[in-house]
DSSP file (Angstrom, degrees, kcal/mol; ACC not computed):
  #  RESIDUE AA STRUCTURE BP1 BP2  ACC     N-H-->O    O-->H-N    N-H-->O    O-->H-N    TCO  KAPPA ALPHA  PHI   PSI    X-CA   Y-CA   Z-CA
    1    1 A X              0   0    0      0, 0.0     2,-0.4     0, 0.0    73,-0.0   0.000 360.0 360.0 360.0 136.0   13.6   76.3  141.3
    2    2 A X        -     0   0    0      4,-0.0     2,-0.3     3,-0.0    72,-0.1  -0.630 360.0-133.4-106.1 162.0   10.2   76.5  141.0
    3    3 A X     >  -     0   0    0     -2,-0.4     4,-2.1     1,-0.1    70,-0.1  -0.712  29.2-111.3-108.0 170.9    8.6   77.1  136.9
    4    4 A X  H  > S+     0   0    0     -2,-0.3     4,-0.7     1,-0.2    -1,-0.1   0.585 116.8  49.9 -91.7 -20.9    6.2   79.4  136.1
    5    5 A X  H  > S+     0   0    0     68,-0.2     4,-2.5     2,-0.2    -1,-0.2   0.895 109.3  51.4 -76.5 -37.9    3.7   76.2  135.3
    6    6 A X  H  4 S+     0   0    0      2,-0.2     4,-0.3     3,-0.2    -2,-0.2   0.765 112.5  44.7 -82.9 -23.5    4.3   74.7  138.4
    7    7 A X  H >X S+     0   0    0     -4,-2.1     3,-6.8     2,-0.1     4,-0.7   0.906 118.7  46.7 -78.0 -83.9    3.5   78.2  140.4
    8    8 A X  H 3< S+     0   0    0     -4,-0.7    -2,-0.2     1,-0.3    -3,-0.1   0.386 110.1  50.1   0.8 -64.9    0.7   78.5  138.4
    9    9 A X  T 3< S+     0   0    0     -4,-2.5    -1,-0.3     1,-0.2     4,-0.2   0.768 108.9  48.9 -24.7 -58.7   -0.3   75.1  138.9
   10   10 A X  T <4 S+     0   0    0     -3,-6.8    -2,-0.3    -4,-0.3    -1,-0.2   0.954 110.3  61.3 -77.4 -35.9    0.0   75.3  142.6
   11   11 A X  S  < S-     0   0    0     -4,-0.7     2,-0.3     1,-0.1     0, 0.0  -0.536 109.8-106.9 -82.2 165.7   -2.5   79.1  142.2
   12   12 A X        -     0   0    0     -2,-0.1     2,-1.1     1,-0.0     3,-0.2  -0.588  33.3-126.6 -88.9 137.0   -5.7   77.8  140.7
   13   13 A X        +     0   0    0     -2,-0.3    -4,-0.1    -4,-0.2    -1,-0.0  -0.738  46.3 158.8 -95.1  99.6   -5.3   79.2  137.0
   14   14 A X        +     0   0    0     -2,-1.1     2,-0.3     4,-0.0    -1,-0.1   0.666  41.8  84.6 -96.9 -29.4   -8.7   81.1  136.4
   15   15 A X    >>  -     0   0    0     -3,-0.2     4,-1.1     1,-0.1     3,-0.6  -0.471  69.3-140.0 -89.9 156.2   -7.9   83.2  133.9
   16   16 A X  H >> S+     0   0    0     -2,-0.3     3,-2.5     1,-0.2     4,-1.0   0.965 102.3  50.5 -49.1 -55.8   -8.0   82.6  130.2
   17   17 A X  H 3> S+     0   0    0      1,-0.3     4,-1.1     2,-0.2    -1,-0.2   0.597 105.4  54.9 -65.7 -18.3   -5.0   84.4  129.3
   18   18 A X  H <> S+     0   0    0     -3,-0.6     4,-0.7     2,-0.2    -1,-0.3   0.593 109.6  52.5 -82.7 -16.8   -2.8   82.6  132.0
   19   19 A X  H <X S+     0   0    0     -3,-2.5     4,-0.8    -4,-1.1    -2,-0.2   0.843 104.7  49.9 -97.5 -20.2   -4.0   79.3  130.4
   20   20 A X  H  X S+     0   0    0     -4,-1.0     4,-2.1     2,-0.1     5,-0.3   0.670 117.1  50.0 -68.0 -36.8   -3.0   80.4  126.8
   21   21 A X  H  < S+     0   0    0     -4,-1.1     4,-0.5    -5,-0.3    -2,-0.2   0.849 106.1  48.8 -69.7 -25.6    0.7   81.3  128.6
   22   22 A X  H  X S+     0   0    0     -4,-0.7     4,-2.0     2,-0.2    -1,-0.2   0.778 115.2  42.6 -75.0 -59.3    1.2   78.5  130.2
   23   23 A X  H  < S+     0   0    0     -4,-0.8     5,-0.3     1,-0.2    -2,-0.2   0.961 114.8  59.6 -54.3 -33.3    0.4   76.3  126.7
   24   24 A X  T >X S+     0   0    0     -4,-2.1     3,-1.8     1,-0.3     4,-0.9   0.926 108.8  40.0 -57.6 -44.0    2.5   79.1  125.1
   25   25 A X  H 3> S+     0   0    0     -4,-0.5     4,-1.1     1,-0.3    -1,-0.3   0.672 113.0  50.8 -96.4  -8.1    5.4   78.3  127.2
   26   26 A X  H 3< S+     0   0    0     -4,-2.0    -1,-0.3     2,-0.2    -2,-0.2   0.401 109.6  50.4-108.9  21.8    5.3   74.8  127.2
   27   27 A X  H <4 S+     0   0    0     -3,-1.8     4,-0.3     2,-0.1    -2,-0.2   0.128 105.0  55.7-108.4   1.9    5.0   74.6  123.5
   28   28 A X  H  < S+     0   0    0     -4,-0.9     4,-0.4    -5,-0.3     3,-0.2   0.820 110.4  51.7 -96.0 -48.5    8.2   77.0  123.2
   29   29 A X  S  < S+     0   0    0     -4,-1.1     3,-0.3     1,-0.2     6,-0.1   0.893 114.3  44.7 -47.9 -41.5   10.1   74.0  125.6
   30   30 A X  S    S+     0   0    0      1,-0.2     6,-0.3    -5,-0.1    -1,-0.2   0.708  85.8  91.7 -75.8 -24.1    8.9   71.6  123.2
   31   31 A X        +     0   0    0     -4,-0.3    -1,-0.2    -3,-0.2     2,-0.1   0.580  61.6  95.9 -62.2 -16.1    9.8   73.4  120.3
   32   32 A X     >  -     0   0    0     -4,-0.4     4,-0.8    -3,-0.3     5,-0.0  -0.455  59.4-155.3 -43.2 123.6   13.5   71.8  119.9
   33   33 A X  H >> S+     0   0    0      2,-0.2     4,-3.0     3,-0.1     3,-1.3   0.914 111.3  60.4 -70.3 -67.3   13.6   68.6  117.4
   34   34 A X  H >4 S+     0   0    0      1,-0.3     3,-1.5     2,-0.2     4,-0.3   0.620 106.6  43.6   1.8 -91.4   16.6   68.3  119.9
   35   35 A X  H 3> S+     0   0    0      1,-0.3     4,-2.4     2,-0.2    -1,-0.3   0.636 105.9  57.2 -42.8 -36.3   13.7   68.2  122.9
   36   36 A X  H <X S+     0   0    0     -3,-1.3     4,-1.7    -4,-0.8    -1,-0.3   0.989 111.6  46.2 -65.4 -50.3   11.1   65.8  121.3
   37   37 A X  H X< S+     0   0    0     -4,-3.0     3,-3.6    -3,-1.5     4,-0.5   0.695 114.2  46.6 -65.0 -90.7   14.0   63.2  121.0
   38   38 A X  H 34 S+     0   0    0     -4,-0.3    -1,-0.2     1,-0.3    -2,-0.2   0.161 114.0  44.7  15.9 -80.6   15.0   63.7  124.1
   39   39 A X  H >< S+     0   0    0     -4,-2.4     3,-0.5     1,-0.3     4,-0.4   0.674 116.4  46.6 -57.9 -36.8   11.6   63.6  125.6
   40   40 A X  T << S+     0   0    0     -3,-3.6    -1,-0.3    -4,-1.7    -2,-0.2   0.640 105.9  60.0 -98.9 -12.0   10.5   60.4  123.5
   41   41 A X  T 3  S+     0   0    0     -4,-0.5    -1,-0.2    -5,-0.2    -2,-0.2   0.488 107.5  47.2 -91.6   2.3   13.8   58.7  124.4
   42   42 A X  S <  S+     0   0    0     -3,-0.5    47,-0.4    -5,-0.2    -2,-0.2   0.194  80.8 105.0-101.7   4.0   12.7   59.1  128.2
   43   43 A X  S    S+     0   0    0     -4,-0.4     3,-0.1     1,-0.2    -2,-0.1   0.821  92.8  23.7 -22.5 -60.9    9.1   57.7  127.7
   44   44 A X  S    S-     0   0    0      1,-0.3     2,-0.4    -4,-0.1    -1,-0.2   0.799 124.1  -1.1 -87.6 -52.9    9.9   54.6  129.2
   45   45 A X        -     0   0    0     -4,-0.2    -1,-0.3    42,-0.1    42,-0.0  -0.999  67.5 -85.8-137.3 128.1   12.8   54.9  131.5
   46   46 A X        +     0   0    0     -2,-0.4     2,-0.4    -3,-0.1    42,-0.2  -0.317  44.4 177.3 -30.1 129.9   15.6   56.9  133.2
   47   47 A X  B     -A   87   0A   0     40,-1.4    40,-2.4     1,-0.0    -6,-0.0  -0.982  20.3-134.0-142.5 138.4   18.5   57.2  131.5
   48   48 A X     >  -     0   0    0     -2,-0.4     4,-1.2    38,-0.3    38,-0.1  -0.047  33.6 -89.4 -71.0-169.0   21.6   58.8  132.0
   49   49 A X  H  > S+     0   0    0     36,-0.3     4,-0.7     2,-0.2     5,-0.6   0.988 121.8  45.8 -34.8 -98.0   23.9   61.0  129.7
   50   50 A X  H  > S+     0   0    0      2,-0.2     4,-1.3     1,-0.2    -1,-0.2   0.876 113.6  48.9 -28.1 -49.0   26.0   58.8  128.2
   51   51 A X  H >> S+     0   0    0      2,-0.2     3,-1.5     3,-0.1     4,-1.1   0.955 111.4  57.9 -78.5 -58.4   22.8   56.1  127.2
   52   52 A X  H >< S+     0   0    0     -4,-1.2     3,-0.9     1,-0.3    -2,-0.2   0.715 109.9  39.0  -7.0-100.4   21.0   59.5  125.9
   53   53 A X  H >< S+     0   0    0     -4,-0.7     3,-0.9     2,-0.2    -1,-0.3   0.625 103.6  69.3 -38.3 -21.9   24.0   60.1  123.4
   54   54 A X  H << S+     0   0    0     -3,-1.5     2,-0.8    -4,-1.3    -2,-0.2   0.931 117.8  22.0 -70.3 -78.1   24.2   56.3  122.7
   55   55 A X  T << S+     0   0    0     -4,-1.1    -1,-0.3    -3,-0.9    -2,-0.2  -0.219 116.9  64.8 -64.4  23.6   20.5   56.9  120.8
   56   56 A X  S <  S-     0   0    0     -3,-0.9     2,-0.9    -2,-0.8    -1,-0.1  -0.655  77.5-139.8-161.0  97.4   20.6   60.4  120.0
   57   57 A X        +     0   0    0     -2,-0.2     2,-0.2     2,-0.0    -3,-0.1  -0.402  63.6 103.7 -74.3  89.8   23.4   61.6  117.4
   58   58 A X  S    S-     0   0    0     -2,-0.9     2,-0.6    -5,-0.1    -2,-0.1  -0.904  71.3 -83.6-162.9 165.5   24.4   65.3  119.2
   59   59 A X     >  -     0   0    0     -2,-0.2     4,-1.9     1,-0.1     3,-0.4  -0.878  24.3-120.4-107.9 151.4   26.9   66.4  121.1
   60   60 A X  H  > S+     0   0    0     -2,-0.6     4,-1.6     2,-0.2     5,-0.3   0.677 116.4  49.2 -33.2 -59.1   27.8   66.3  125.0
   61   61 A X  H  > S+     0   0    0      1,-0.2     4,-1.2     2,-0.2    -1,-0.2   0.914 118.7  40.2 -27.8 -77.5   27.8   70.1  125.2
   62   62 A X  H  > S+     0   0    0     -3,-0.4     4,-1.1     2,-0.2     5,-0.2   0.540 109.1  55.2 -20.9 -40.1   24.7   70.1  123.5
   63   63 A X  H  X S+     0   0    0     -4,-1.9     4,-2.4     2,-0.1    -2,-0.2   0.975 109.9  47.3 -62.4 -68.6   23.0   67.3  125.0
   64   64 A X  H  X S+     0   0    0     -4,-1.6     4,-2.0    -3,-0.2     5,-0.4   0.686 106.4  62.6 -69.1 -24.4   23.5   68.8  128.7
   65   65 A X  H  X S+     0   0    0     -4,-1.2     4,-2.2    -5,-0.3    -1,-0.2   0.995 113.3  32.5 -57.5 -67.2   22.1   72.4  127.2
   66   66 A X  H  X S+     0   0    0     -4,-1.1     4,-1.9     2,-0.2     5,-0.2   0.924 111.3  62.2 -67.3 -38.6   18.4   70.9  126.2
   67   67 A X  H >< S+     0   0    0     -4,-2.4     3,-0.6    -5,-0.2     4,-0.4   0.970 112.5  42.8 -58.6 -43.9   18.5   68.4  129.3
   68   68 A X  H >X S+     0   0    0     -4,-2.0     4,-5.0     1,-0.2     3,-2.0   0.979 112.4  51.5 -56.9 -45.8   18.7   72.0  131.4
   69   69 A X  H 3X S+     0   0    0     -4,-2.2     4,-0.6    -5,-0.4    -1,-0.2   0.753 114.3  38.5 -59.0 -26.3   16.4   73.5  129.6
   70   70 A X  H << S+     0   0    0     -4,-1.9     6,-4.6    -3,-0.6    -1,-0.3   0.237 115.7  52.9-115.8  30.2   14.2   71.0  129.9
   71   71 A X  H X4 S+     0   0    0     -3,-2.0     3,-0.6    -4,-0.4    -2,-0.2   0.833 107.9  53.1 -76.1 -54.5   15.1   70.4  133.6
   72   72 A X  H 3< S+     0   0    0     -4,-5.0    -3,-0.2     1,-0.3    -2,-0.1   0.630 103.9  59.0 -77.7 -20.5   14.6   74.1  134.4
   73   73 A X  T 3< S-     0   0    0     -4,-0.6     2,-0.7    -5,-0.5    -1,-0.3   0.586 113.7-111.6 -64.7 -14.6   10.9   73.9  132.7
   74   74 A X  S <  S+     0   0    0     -3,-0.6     2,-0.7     2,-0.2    -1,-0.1  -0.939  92.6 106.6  94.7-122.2    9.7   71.2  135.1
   75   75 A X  S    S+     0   0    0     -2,-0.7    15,-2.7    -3,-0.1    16,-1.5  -0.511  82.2  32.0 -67.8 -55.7    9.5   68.4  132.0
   76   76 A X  E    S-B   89   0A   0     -6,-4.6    13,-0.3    -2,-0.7    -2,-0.2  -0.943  72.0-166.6-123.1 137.1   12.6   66.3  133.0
   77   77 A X  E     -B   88   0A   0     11,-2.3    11,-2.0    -2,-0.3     2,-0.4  -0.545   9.9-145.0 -89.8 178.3   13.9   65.6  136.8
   78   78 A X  E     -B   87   0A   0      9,-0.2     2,-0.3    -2,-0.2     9,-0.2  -0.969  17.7-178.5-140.9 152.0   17.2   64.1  138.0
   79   79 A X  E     -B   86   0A   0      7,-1.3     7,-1.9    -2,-0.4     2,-1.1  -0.908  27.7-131.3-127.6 160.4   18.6   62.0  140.7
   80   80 A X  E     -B   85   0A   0     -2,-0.3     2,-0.3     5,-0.2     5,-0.2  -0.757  16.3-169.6-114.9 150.3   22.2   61.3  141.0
   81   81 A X  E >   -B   84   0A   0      3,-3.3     3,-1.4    -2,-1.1     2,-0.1  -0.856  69.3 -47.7-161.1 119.7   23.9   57.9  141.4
   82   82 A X  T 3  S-     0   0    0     -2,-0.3    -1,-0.1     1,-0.3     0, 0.0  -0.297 123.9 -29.3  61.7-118.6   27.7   57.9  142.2
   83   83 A X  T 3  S+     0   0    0     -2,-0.1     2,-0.4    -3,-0.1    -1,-0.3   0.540 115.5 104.3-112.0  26.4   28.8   60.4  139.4
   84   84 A X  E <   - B   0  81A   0     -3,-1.4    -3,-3.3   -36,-0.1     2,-0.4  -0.636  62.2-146.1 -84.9 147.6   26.1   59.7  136.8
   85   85 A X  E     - B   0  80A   0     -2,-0.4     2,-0.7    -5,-0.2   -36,-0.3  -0.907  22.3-162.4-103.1 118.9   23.3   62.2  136.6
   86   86 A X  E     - B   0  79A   0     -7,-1.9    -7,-1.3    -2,-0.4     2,-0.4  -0.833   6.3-165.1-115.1 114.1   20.0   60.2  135.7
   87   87 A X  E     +AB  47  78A   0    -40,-2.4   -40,-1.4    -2,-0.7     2,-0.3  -0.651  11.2 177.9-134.9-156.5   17.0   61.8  134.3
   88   88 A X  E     - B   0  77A   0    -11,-2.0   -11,-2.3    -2,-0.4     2,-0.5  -0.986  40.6 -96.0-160.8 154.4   13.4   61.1  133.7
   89   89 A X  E     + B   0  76A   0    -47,-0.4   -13,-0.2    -2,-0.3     3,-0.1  -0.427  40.7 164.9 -86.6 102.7   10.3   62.5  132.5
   90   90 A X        +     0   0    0    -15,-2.7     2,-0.5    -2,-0.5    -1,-0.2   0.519  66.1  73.1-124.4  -0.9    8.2   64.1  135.7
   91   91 A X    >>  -     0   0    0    -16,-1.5     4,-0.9     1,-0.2     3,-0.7  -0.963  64.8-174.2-101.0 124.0    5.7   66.1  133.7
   92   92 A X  H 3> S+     0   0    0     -2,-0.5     4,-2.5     1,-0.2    -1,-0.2   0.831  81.3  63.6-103.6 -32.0    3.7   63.2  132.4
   93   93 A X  H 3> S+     0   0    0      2,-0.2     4,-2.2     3,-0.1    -1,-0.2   0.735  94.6  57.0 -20.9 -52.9    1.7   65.9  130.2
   94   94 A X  H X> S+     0   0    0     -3,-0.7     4,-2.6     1,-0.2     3,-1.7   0.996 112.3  50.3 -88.0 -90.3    5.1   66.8  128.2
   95   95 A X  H 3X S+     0   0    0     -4,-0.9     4,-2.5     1,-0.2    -1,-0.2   0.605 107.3  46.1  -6.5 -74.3    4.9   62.8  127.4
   96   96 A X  H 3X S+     0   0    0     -4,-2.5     4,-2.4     2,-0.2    -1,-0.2   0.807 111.7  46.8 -62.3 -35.0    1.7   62.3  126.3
   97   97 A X  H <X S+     0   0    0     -4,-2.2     4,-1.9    -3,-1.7     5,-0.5   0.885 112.4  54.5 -70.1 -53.8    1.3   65.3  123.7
   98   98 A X  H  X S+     0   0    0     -4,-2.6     4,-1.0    -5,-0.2    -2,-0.2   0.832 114.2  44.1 -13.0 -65.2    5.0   64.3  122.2
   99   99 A X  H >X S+     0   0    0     -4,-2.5     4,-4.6     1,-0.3     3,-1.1   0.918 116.4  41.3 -61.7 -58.6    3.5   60.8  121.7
  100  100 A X  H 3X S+     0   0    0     -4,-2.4     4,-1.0     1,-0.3    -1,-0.3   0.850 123.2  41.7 -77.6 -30.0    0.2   61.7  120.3
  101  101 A X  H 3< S+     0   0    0     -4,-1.9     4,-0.3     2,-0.2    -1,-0.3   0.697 114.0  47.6 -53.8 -37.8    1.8   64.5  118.0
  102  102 A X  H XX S+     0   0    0     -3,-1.1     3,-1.1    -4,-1.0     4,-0.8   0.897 112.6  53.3 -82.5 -72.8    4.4   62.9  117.1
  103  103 A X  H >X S+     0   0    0     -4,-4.6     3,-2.8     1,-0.3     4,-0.7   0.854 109.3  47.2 -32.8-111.2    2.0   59.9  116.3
  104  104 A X  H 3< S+     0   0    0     -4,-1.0     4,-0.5     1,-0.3    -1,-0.3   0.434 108.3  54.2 -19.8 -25.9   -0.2   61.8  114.2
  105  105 A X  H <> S+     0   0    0     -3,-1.1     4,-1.2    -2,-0.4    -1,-0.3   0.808 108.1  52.8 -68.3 -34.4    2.7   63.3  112.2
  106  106 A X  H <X S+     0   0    0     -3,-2.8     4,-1.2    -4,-0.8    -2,-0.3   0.851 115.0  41.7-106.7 -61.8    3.9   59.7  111.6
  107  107 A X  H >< S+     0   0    0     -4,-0.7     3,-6.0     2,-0.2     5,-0.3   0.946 107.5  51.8 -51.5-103.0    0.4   58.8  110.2
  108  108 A X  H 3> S+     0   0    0     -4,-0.5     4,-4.1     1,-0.3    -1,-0.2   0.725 114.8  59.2 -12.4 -57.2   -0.7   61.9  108.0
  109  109 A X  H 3< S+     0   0    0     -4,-1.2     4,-0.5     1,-0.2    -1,-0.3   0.896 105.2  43.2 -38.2 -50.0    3.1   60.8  106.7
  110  110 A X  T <X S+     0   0    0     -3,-6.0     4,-1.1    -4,-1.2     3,-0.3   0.861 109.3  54.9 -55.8 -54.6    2.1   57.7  105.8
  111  111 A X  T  4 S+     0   0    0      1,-0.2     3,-0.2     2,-0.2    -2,-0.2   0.882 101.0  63.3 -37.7 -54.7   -1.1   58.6  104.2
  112  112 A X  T  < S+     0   0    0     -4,-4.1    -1,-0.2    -5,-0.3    -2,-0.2   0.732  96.2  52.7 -42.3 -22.4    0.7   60.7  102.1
  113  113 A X  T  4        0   0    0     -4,-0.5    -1,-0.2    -3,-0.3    -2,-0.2   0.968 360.0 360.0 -80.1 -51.8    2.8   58.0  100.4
  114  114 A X     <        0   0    0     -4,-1.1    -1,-0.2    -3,-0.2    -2,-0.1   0.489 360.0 360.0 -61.9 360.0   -0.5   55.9   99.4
């Protein structure tokens, strides 16, 4: 399945308004506390299900709900090995605003306290 970033992507995006739609919709993917962990617990590595839930206090039902959702955006891909589903972080974009957002949230916090 292709996403609406990734056709986009592949047409040259020229217009403004297609570049405010595009951010729109990949800040509506993001918009999940759910997604951010996710996404920041695949930073590093591929991980399956099961190591996911080991770090991330949710349930399996739940778990596999955001992992489509952010499968079916282009943000996370998957390979299978035997019957584990593994996935990983293929928009590298997704990754780097988390961090620096995330970051900056984590600061300003900090400041606050002093």
């Amino acid at each position: 399945m292709v996403t609406r970033a990734e056709n986009a992507s592949a047409n040259a995006v020229t217009e403004p308004d297609q570049v405010f739609e595009l951010a729109a919709e990949l800040f509506r993917v993001m918009s999940a506390p759910m997604r951010l962990k996710i996404i920041s617990s695949l930073c590093d590595t591929e991980k399956n299900v099961g190591e996911l839930l080991s770090e991330i206090s949710t349930t399996q039902p739940n778990m596999s709900q955001h992992l489509n959702t952010l499968y079916q955006a282009g943000v996370l891909g998957k390979r299978r090995d035997g019957v584990q589903i593994f996935y990983r972080i293929v928009d590298d974009r997704v990754a780097s605003l988390c961090r620096a957002v995330c970051l900056q949230i984590a600061v300003d916090g900090e400041r606050r306290k002093d």
